[in-house]
Biopython code that builds the backbone (N, CA, C, O; Angstrom):
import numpy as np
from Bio.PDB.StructureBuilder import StructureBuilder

atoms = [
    (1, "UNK", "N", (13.606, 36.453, 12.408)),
    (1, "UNK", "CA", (12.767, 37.225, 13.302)),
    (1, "UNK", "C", (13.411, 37.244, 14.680)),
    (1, "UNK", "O", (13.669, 36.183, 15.248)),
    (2, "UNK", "N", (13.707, 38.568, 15.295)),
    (2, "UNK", "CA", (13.934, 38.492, 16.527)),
    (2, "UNK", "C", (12.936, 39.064, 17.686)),
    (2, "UNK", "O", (12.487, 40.184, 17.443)),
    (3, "UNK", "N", (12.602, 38.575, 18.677)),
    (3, "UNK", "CA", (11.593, 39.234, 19.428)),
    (3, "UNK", "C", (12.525, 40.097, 21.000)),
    (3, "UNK", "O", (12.934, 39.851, 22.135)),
    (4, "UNK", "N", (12.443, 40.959, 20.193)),
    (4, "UNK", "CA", (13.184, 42.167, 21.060)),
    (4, "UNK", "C", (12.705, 42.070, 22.637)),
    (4, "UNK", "O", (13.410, 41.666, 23.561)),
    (5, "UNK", "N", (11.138, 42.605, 22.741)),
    (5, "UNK", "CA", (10.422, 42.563, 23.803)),
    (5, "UNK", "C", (9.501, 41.781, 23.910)),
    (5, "UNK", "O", (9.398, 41.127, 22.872)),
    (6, "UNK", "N", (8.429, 41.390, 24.996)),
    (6, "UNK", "CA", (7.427, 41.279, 24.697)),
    (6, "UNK", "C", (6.454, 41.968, 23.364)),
    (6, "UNK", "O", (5.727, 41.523, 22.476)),
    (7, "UNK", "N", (6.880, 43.165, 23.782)),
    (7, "UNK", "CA", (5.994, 44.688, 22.969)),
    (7, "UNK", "C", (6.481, 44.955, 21.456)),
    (7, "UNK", "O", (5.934, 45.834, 20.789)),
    (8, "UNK", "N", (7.524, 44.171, 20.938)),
    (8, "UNK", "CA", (8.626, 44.679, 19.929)),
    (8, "UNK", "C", (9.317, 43.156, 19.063)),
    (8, "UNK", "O", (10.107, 42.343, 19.544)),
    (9, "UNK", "N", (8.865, 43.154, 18.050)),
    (9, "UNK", "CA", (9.479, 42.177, 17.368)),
    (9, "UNK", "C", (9.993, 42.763, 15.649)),
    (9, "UNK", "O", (9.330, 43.455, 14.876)),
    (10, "UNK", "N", (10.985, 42.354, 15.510)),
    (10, "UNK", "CA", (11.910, 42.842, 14.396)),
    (10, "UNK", "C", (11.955, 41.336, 13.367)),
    (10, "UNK", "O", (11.920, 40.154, 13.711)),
    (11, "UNK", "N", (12.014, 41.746, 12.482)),
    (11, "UNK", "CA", (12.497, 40.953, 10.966)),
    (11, "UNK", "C", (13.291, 41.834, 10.307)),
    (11, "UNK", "O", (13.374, 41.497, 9.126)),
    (12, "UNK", "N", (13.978, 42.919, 10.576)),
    (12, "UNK", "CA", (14.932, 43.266, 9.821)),
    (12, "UNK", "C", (16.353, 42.684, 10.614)),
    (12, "UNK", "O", (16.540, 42.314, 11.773)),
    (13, "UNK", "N", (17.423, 42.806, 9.199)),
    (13, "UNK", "CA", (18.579, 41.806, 9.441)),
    (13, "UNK", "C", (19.291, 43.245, 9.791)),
    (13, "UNK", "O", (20.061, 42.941, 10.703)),
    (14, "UNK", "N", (19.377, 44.056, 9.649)),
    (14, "UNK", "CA", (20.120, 45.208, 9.909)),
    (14, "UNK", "C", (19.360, 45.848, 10.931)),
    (14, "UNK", "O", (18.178, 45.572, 11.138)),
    (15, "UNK", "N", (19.921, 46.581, 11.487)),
    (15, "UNK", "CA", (18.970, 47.521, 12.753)),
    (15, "UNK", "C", (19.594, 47.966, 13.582)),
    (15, "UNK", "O", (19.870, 47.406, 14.643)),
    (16, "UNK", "N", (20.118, 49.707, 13.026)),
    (16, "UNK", "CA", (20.608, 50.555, 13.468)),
    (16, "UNK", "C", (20.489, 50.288, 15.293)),
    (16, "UNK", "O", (19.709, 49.525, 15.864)),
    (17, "UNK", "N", (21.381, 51.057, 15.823)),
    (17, "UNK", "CA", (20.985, 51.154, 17.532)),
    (17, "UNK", "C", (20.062, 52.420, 17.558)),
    (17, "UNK", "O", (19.137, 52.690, 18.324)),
    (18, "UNK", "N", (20.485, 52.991, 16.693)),
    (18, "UNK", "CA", (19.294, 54.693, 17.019)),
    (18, "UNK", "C", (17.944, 54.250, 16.805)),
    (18, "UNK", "O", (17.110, 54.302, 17.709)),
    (19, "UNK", "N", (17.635, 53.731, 15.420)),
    (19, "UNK", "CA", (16.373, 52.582, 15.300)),
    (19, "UNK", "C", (15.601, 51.869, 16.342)),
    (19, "UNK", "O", (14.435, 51.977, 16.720)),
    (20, "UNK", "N", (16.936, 50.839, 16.825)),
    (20, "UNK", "CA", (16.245, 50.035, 17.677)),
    (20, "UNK", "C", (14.994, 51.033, 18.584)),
    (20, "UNK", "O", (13.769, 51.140, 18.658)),
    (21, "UNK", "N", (16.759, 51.880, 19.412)),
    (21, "UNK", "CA", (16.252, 52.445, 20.359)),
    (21, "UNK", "C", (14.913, 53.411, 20.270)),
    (21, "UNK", "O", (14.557, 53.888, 21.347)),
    (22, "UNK", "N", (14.437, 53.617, 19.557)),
    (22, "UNK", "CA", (13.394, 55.005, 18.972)),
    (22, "UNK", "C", (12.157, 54.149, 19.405)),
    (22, "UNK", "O", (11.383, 54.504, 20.294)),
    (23, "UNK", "N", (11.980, 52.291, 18.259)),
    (23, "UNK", "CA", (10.873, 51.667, 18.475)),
    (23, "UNK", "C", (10.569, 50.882, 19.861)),
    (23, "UNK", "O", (9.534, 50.320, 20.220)),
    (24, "UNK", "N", (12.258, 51.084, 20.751)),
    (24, "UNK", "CA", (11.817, 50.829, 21.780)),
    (24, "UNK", "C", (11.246, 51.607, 22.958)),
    (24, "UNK", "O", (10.737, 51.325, 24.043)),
    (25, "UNK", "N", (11.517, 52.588, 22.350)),
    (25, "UNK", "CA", (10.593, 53.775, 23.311)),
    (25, "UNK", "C", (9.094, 53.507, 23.010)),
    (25, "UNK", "O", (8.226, 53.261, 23.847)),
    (26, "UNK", "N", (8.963, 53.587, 21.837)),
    (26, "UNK", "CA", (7.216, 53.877, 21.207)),
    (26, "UNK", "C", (7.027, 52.625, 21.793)),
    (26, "UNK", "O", (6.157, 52.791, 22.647)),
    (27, "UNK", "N", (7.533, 50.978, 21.781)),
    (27, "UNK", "CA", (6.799, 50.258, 22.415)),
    (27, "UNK", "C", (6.317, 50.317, 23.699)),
    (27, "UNK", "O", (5.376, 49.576, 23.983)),
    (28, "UNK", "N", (6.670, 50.884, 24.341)),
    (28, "UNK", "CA", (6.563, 50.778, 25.533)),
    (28, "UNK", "C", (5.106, 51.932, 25.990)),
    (28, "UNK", "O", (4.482, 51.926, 27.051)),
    (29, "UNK", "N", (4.897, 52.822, 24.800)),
    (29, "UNK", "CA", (3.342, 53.911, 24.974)),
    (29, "UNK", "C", (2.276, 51.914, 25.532)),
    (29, "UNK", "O", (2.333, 50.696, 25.360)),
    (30, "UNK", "N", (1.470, 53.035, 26.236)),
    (30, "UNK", "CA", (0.446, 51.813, 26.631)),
    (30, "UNK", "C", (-0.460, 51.258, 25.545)),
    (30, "UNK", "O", (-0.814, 50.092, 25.371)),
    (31, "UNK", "N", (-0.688, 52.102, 25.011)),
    (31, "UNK", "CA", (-1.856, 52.085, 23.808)),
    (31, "UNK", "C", (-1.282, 51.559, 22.630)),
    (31, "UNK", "O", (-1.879, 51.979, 21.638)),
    (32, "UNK", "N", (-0.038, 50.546, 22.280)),
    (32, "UNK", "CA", (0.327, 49.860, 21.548)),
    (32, "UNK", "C", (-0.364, 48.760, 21.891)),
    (32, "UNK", "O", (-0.448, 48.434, 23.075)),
    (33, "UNK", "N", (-1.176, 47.765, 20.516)),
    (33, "UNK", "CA", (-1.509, 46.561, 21.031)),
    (33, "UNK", "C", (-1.660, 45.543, 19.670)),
    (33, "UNK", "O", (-2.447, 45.783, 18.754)),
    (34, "UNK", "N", (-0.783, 44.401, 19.714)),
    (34, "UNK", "CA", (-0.120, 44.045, 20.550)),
    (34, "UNK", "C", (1.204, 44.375, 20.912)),
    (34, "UNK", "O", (1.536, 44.898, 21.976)),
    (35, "UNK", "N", (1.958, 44.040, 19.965)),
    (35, "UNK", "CA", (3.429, 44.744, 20.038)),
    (35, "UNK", "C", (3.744, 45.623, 18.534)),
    (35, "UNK", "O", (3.120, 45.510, 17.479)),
    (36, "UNK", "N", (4.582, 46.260, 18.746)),
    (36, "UNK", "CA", (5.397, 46.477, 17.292)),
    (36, "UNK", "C", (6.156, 45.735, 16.226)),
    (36, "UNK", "O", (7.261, 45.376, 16.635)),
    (37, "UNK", "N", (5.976, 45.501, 15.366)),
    (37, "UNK", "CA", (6.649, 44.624, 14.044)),
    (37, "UNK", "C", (7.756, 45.776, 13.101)),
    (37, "UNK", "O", (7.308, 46.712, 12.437)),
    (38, "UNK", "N", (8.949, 45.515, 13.205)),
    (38, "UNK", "CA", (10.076, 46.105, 12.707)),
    (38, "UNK", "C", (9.862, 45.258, 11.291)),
    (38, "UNK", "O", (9.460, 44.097, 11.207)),
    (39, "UNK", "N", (10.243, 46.160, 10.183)),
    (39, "UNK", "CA", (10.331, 45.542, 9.225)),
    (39, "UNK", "C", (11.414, 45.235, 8.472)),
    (39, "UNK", "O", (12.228, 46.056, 8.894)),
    (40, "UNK", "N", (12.074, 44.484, 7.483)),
    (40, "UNK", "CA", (13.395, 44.616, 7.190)),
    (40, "UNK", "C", (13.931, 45.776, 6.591)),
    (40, "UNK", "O", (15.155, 45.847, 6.484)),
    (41, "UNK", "N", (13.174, 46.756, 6.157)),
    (41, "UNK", "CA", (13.411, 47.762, 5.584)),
    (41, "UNK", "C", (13.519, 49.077, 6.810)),
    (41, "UNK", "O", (13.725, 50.148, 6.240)),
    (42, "UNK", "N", (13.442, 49.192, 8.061)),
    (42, "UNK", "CA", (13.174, 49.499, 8.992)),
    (42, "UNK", "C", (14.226, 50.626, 9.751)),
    (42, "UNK", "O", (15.111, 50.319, 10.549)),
    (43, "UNK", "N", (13.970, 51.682, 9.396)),
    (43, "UNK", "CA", (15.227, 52.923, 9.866)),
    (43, "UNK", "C", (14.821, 54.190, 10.609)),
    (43, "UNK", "O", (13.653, 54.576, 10.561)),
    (44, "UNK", "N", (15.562, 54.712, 11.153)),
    (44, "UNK", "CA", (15.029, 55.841, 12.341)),
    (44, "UNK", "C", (14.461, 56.828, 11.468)),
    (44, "UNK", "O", (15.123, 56.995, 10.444)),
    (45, "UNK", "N", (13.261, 57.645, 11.592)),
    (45, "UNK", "CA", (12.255, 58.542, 11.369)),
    (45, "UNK", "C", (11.817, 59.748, 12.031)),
    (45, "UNK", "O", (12.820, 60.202, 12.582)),
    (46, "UNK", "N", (10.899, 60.440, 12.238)),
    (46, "UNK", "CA", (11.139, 61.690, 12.353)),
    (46, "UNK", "C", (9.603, 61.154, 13.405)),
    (46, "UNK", "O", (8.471, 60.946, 12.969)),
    (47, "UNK", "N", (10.052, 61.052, 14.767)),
    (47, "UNK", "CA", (8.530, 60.697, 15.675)),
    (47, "UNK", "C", (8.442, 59.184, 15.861)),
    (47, "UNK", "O", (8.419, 58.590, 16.939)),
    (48, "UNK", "N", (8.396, 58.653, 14.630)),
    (48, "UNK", "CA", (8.003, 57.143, 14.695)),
    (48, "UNK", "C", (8.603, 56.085, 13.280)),
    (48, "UNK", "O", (8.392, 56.305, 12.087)),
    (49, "UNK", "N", (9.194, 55.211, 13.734)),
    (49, "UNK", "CA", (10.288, 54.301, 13.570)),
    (49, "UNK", "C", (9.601, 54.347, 11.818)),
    (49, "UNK", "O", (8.409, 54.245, 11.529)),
    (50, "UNK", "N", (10.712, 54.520, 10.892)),
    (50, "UNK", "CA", (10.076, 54.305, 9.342)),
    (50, "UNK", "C", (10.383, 52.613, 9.003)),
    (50, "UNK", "O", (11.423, 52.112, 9.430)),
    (51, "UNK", "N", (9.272, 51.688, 8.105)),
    (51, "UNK", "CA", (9.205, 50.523, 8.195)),
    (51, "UNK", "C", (8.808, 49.639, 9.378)),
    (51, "UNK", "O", (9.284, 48.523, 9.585)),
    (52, "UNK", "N", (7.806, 50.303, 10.205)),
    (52, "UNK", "CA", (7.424, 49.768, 11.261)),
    (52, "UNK", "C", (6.384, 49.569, 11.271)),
    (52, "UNK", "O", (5.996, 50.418, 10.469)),
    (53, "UNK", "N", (5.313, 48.922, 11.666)),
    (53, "UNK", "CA", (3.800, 48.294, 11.780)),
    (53, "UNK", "C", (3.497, 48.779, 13.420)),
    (53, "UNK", "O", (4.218, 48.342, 14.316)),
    (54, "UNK", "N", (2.624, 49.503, 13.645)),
    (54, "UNK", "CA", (2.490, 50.369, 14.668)),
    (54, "UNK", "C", (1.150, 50.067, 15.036)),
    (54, "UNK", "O", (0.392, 51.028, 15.174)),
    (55, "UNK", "N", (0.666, 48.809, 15.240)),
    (55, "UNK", "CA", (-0.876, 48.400, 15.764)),
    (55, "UNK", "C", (-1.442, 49.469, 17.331)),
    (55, "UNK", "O", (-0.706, 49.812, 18.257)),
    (56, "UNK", "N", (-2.544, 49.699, 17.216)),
    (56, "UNK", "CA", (-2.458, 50.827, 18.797)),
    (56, "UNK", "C", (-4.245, 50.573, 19.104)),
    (56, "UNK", "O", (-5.034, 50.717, 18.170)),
    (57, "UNK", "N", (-4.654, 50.247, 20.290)),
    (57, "UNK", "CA", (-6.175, 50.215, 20.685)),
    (57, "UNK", "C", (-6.744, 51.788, 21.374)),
    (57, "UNK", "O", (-6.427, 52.312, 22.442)),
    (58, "UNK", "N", (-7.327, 52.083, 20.713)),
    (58, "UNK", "CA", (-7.927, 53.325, 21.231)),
    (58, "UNK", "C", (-7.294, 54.568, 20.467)),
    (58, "UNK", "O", (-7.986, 55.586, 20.453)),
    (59, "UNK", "N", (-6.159, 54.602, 19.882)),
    (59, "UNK", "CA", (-5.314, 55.465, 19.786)),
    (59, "UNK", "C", (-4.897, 55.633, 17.814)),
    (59, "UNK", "O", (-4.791, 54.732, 16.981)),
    (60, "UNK", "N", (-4.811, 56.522, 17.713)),
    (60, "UNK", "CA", (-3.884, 56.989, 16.282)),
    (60, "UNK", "C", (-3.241, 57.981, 16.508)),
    (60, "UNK", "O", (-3.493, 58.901, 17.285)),
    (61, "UNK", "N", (-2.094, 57.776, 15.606)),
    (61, "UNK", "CA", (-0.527, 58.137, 15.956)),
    (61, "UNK", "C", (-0.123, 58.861, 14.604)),
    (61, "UNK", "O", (0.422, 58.058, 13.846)),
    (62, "UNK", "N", (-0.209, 59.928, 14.161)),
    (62, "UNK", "CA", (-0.263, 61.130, 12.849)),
    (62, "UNK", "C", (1.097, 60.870, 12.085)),
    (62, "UNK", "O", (1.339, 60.891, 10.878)),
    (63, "UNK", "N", (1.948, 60.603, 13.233)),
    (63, "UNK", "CA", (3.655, 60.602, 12.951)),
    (63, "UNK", "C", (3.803, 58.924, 12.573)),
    (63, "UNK", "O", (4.865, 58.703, 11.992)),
    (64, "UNK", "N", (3.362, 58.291, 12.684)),
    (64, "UNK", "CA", (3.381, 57.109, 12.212)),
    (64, "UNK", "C", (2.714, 56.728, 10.663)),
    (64, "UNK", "O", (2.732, 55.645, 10.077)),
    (65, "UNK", "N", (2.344, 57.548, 10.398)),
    (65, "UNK", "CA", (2.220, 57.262, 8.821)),
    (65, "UNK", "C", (2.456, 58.866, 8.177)),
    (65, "UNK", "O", (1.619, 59.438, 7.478)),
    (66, "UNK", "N", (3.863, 59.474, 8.604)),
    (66, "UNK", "CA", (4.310, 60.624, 7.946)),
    (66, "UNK", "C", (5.412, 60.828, 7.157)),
    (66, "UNK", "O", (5.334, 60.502, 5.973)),
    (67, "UNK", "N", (6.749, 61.460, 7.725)),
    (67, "UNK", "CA", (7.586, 62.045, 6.099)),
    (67, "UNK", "C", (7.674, 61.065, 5.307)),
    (67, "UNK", "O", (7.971, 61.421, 4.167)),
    (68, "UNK", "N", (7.474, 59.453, 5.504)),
    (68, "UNK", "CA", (7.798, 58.670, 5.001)),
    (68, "UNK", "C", (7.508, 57.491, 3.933)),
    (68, "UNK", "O", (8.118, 56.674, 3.242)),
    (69, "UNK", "N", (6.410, 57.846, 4.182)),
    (69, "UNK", "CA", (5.286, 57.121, 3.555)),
    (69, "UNK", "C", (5.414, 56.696, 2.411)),
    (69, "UNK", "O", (5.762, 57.565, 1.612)),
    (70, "UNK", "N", (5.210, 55.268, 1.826)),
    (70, "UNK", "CA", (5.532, 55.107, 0.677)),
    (70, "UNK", "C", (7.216, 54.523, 0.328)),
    (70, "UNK", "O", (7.517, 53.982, -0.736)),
    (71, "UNK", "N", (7.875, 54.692, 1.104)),
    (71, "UNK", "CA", (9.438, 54.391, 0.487)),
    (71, "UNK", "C", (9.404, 53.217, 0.111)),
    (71, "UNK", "O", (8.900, 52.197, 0.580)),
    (72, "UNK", "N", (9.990, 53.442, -0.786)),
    (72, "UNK", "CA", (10.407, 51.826, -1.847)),
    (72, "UNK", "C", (9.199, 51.836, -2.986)),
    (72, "UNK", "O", (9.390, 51.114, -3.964)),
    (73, "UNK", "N", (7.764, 52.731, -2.919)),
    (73, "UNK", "CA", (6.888, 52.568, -3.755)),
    (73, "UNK", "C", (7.133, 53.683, -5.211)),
    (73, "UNK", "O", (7.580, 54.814, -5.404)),
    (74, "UNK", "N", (6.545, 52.579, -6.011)),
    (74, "UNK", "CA", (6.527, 53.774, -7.329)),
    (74, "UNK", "C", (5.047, 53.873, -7.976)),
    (74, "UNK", "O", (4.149, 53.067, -7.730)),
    (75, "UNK", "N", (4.938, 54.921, -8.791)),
    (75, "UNK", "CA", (3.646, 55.348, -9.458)),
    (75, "UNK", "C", (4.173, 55.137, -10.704)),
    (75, "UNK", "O", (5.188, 55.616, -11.211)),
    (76, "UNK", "N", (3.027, 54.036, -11.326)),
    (76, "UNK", "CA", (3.418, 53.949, -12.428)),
    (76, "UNK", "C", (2.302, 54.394, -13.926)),
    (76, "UNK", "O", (1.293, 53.689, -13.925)),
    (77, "UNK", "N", (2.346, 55.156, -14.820)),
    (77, "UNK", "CA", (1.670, 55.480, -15.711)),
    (77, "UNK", "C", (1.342, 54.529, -16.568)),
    (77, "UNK", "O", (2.048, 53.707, -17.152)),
    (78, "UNK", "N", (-0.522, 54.840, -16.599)),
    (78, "UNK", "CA", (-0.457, 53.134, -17.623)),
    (78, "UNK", "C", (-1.139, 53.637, -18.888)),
    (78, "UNK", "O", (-1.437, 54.827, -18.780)),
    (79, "UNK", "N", (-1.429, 53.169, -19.890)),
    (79, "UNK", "CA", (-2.107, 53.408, -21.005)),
    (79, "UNK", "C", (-3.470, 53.971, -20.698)),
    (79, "UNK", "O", (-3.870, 54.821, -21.493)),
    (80, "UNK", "N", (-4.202, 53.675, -19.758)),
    (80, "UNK", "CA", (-5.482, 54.065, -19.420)),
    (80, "UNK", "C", (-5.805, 55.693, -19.626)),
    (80, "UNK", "O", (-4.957, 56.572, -19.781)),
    (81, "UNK", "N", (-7.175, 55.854, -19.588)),
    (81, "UNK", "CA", (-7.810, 57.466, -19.274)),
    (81, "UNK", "C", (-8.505, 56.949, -18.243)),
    (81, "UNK", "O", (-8.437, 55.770, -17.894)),
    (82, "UNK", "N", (-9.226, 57.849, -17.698)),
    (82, "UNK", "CA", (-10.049, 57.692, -16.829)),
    (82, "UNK", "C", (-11.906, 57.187, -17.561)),
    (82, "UNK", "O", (-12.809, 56.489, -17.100)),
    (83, "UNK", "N", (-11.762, 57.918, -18.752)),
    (83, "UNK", "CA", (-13.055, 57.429, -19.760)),
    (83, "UNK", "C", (-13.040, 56.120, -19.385)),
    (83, "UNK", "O", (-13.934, 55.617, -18.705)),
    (84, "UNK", "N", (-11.754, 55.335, -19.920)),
    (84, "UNK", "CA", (-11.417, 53.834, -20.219)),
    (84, "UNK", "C", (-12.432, 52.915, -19.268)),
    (84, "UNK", "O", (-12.939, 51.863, -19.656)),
    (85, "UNK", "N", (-12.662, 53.584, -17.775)),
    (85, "UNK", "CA", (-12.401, 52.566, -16.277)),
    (85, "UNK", "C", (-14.060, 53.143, -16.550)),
    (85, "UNK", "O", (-14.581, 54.188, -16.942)),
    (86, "UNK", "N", (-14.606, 51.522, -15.995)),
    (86, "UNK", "CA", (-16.269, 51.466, -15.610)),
    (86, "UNK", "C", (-16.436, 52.620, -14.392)),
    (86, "UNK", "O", (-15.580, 52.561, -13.508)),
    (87, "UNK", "N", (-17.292, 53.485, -14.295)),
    (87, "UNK", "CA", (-17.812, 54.317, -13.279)),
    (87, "UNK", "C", (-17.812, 54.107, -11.930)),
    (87, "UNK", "O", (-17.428, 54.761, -10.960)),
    (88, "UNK", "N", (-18.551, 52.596, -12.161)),
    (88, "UNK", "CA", (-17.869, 52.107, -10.724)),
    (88, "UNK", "C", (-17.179, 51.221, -10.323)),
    (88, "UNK", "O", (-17.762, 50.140, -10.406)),
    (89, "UNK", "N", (-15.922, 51.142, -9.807)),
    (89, "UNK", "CA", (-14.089, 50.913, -10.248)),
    (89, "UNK", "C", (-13.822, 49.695, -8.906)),
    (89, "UNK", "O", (-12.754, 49.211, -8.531)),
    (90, "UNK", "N", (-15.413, 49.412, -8.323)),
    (90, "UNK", "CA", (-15.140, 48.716, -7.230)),
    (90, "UNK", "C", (-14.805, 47.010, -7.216)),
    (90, "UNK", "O", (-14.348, 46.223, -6.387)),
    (91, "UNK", "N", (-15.193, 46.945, -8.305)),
    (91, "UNK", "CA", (-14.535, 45.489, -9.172)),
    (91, "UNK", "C", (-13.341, 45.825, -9.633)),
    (91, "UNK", "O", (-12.707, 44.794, -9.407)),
    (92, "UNK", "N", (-12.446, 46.727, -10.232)),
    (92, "UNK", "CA", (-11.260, 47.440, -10.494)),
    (92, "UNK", "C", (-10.305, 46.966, -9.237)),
    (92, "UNK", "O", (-9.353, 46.190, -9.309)),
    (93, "UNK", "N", (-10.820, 47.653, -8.039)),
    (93, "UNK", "CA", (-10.163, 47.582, -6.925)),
    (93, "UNK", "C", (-9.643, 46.643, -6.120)),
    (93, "UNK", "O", (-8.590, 46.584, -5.485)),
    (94, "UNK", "N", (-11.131, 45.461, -6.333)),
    (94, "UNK", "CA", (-10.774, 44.059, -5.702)),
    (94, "UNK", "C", (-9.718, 43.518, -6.548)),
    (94, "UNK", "O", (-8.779, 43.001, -5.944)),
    (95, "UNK", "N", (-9.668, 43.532, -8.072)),
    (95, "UNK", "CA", (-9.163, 42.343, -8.632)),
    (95, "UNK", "C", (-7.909, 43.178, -8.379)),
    (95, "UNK", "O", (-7.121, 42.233, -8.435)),
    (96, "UNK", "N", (-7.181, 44.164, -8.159)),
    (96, "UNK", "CA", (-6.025, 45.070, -8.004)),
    (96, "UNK", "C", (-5.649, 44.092, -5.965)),
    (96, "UNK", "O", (-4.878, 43.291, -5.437)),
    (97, "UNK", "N", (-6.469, 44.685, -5.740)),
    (97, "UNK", "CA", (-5.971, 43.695, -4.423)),
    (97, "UNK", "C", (-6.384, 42.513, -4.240)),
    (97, "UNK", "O", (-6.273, 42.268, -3.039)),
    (98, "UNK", "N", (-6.953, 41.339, -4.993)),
    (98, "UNK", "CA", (-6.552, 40.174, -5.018)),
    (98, "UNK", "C", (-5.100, 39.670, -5.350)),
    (98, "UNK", "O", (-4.528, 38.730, -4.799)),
    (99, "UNK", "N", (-4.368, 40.870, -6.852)),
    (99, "UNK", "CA", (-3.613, 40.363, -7.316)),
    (99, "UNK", "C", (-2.129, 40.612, -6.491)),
    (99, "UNK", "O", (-1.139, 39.885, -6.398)),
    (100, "UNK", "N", (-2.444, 42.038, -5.909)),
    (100, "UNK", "CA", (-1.520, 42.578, -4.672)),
    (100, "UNK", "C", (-2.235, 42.397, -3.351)),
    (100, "UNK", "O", (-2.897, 43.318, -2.873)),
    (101, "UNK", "N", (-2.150, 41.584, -2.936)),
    (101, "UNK", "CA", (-2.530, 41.653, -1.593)),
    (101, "UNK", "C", (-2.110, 43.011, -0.761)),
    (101, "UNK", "O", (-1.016, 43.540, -0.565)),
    (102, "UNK", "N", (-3.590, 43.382, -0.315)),
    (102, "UNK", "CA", (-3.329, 44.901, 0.564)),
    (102, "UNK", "C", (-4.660, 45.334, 1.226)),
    (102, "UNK", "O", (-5.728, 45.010, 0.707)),
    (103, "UNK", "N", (-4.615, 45.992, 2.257)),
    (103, "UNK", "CA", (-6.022, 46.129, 3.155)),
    (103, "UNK", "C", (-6.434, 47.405, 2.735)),
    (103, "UNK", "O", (-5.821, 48.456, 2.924)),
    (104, "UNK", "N", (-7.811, 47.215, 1.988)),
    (104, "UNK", "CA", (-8.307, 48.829, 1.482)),
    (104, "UNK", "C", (-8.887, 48.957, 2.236)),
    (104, "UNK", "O", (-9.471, 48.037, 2.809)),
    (105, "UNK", "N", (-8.957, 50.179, 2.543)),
    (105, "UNK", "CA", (-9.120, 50.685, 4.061)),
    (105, "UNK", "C", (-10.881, 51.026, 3.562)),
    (105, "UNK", "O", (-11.641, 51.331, 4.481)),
    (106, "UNK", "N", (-11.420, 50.965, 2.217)),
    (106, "UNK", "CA", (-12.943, 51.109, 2.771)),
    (106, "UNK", "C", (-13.400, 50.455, 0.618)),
    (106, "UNK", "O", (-12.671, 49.984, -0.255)),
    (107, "UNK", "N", (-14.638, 50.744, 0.643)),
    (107, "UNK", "CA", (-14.908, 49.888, -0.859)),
    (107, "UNK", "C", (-15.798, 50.840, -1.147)),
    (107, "UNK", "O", (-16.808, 50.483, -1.752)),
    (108, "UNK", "N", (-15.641, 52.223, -0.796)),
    (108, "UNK", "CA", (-16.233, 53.260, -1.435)),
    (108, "UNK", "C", (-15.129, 53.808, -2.532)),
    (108, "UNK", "O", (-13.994, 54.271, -2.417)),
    (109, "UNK", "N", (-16.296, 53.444, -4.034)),
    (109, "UNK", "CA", (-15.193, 53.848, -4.799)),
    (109, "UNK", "C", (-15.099, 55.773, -5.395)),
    (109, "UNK", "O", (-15.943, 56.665, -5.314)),
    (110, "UNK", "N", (-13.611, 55.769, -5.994)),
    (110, "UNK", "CA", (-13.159, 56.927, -6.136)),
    (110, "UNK", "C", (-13.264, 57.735, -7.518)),
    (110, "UNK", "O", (-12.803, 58.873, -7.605)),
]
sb = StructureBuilder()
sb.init_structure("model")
sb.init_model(0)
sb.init_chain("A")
sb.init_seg("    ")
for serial, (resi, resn, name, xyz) in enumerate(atoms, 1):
    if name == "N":
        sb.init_residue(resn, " ", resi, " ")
    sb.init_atom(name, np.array(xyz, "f"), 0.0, 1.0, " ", f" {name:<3s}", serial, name[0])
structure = sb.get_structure()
C-alpha cells in the first residue's frame, strides 16, 4: 500500500503515470470523502480512474461507475430456471453474499 496523498491511497503494484495522474486530479474534487483507494487492478479510464473506489459526501459521479464496469467479472450460466428459485429470492441473495462477500445495495428482491 502506498499513500500517495492525504486524499489518495494505492495498492496497486503497477501504476501507470497517466493513471496516477488522472486519480490525482479527481482526488483533489472537494466532495471526495475520505480519500481515494487505487486498486491493484487500477488503469486510466474514460472521466474516472478504472479500479478505483471513489467514496464522495453529497455527491455522485456517473463516470465513475461507467465504460468499465465489471472488468475481470464473468456471467456464468447455471442449471437453474427461474421456476426452480423460491418467489422470494431474498434468502437466495443473502446466502450468495455471505458466501461472496459484497454490499447489496438494497434487499428488495428481483
Amino acid at each position: 500500500m502506498e499513500q500517495i496523498s492525504k486524499r489518495l491511497i494505492s495498492w496497486a503494484s503497477i501504476l501507470e503515470p497517466n493513471t496516477r495522474a488522472q486519480a490525482e486530479t479527481a482526488s483533489t474534487t472537494p466532495f471526495i470523502h475520505p480519500h481515494i483507494a487505487l486498486m491493484p487492478d487500477a488503469h486510466l479510464g474514460k472521466g474516472a480512474t478504472v479500479g478505483s473506489v471513489l467514496p464522495t459526501l453529497g455527491a455522485i459521479i456517473p463516470a465513475a461507475v461507467g465504460v468499465d464496469i465489471g472488468c475481470g467479472m464473468i456471467a456464468v450460466r447455471t442449471q437453474y430456471r427461474r421456476a426452480d428459485l423460491p418467489t422470494d429470492r431474498r434468502v437466495l441473495r443473502e446466502a450468495i453474499g455471505l458466501r461472496f462477500p459484497c454490499r447489496l445495495a438494497s434487499t428488495t428482491t428481483q
